[in-house]
Short mmCIF file of the C-alpha atoms (twelve columns), coordinates in Angstrom:
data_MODEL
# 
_entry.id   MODEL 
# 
loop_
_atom_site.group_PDB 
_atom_site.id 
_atom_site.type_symbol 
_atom_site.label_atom_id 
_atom_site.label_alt_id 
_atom_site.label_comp_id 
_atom_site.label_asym_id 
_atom_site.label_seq_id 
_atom_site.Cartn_x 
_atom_site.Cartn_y 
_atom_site.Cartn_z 
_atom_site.pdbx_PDB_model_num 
ATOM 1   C CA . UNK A 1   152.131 -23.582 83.126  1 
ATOM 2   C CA . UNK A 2   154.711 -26.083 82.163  1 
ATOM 3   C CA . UNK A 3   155.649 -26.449 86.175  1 
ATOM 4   C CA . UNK A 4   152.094 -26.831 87.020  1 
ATOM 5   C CA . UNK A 5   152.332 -29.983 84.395  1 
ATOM 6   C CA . UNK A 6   155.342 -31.391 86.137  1 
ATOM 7   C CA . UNK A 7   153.757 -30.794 89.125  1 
ATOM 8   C CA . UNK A 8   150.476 -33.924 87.961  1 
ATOM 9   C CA . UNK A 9   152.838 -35.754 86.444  1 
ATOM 10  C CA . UNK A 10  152.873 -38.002 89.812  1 
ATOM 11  C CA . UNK A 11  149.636 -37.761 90.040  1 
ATOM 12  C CA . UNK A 12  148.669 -38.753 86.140  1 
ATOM 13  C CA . UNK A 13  151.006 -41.645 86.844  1 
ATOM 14  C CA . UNK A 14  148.936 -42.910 89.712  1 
ATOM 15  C CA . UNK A 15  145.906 -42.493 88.318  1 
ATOM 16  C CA . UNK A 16  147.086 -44.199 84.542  1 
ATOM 17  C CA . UNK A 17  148.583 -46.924 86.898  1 
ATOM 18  C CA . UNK A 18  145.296 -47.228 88.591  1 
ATOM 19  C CA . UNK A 19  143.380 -47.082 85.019  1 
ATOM 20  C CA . UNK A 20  145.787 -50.016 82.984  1 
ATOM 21  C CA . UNK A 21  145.284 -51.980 86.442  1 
ATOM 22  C CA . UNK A 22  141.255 -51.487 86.128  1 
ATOM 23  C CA . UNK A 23  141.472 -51.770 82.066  1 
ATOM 24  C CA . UNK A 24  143.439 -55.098 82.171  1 
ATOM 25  C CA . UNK A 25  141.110 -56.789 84.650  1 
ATOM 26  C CA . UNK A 26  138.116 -55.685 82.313  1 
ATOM 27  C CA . UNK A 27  139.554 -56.158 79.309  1 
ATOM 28  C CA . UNK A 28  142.538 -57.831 78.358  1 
ATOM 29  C CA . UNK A 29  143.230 -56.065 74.633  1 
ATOM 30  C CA . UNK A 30  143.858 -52.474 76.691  1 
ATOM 31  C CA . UNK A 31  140.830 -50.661 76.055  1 
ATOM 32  C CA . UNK A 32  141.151 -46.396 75.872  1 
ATOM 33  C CA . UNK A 33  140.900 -44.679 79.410  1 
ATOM 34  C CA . UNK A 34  137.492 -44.333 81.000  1 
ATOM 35  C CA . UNK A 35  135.853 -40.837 81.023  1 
ATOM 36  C CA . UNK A 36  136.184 -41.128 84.685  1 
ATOM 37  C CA . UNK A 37  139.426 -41.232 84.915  1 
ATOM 38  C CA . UNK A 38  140.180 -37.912 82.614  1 
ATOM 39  C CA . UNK A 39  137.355 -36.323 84.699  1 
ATOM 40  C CA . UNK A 40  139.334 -36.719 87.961  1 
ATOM 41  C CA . UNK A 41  142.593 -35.732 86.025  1 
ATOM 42  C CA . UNK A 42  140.798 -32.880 85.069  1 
ATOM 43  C CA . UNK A 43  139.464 -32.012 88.637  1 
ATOM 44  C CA . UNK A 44  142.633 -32.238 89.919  1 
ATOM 45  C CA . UNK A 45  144.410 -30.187 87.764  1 
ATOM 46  C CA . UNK A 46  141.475 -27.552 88.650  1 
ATOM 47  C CA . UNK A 47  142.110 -27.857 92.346  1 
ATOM 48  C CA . UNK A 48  146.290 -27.764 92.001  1 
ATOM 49  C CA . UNK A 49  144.771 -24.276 89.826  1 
ATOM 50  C CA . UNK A 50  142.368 -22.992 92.926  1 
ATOM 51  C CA . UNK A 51  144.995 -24.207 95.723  1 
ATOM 52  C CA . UNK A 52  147.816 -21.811 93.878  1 
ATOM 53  C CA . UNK A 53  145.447 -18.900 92.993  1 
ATOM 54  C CA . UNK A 54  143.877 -19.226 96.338  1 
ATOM 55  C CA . UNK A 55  147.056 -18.648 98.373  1 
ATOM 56  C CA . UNK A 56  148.582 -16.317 95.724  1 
ATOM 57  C CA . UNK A 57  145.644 -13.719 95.868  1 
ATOM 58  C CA . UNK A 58  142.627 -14.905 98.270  1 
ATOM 59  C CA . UNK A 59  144.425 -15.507 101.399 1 
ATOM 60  C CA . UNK A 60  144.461 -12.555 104.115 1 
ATOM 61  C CA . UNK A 61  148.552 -12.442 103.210 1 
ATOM 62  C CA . UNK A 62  149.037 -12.582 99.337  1 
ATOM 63  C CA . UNK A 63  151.640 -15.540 98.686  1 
ATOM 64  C CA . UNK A 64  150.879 -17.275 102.100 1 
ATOM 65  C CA . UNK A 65  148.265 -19.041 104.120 1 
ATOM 66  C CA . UNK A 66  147.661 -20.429 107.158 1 
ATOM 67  C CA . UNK A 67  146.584 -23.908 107.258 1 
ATOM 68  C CA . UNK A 68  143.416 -23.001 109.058 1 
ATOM 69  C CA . UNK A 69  142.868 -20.725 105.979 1 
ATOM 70  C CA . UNK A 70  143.739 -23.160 103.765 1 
ATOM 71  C CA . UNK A 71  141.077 -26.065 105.359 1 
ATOM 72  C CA . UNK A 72  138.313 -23.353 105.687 1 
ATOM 73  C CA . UNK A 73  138.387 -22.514 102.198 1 
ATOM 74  C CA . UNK A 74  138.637 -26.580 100.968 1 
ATOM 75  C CA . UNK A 75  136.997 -28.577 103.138 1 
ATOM 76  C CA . UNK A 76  133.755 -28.465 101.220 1 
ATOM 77  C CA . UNK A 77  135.478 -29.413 98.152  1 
ATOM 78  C CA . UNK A 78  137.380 -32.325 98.849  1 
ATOM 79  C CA . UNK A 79  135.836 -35.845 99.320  1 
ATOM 80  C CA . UNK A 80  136.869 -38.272 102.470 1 
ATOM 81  C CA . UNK A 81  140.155 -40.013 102.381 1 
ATOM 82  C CA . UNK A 82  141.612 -37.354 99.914  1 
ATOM 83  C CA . UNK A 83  143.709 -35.679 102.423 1 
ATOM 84  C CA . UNK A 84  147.216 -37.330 101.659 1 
ATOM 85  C CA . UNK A 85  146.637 -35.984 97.783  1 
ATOM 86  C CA . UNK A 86  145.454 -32.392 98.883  1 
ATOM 87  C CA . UNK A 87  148.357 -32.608 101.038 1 
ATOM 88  C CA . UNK A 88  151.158 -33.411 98.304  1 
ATOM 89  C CA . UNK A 89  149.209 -30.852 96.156  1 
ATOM 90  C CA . UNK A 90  149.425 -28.077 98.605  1 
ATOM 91  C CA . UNK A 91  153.271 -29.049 99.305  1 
ATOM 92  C CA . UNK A 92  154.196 -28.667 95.571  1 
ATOM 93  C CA . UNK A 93  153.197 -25.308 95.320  1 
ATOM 94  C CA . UNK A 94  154.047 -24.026 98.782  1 
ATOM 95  C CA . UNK A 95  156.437 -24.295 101.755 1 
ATOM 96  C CA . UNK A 96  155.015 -25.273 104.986 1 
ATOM 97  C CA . UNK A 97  156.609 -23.082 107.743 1 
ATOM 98  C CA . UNK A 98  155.362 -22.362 111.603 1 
ATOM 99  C CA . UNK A 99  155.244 -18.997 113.236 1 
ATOM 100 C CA . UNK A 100 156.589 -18.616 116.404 1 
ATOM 101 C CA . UNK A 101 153.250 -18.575 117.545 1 
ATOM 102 C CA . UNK A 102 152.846 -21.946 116.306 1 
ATOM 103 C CA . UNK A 103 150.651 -21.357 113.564 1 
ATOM 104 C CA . UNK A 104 151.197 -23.369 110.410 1 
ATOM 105 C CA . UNK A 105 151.593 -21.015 107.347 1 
ATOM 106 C CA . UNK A 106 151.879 -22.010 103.667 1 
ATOM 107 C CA . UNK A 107 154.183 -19.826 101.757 1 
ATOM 108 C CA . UNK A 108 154.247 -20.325 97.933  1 
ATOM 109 C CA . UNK A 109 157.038 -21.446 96.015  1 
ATOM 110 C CA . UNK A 110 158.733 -19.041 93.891  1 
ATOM 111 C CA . UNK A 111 158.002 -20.961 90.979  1 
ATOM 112 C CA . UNK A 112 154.515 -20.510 91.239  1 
ATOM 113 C CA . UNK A 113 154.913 -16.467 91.765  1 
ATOM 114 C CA . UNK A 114 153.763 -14.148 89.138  1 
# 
């Protein structure tokens, strides 16, 4: 759990950076973090969850998955222009590798192996 943490930390610096940027044009005294902002903290915490769980157990390999695999099973889920973050997600948790058939397979880290 602690390396899952570590693993937002990036991406709970972006999003304070993007909240004291939004709070100081608003209000100049600093006011407390919108609800908005823990709500997509909290969504992405849940998808770093679902990507790891996903390609731990619910892939057709346990502890890999193709990235067709990967895109069929998170498409729905994830809204325009949040491919770069899905991206650095999915590499924190797995190592991209290609078969020698040219297929791009996910493999997850050992860190993230129970």
């Amino acid at each position: 759990m602690c390396t899952r943490n570590r693993l937002l930390e990036p991406v709970a610096a972006q999003e304070t950076e993007r909240t004291q940027e939004g709070v100081q044009e608003h209000n100049p005294e600093n006011s407390i973090p919108s609800t908005s902002s823990v709500a997509a903290q909290e969504e992405h915490i849940e998808l770093l969850t679902d990507i790891r769980n996903y390609v731990a157990f619910g892939a057709s390999v346990n502890g890999r998955a193709s990235t067709r695999e990967i895109l069929s099973q998170f498409t729905e889920r994830l809204p325009s222009g949040s491919s770069p973050l899905f991206k650095f997600m999915l590499s924190e948790v797995c190592e991209f590798y290609r078969m020698p058939s040219g297929e791009g397979v996910w493999r997850l880290r050992n860190e993230f192996r129970w």
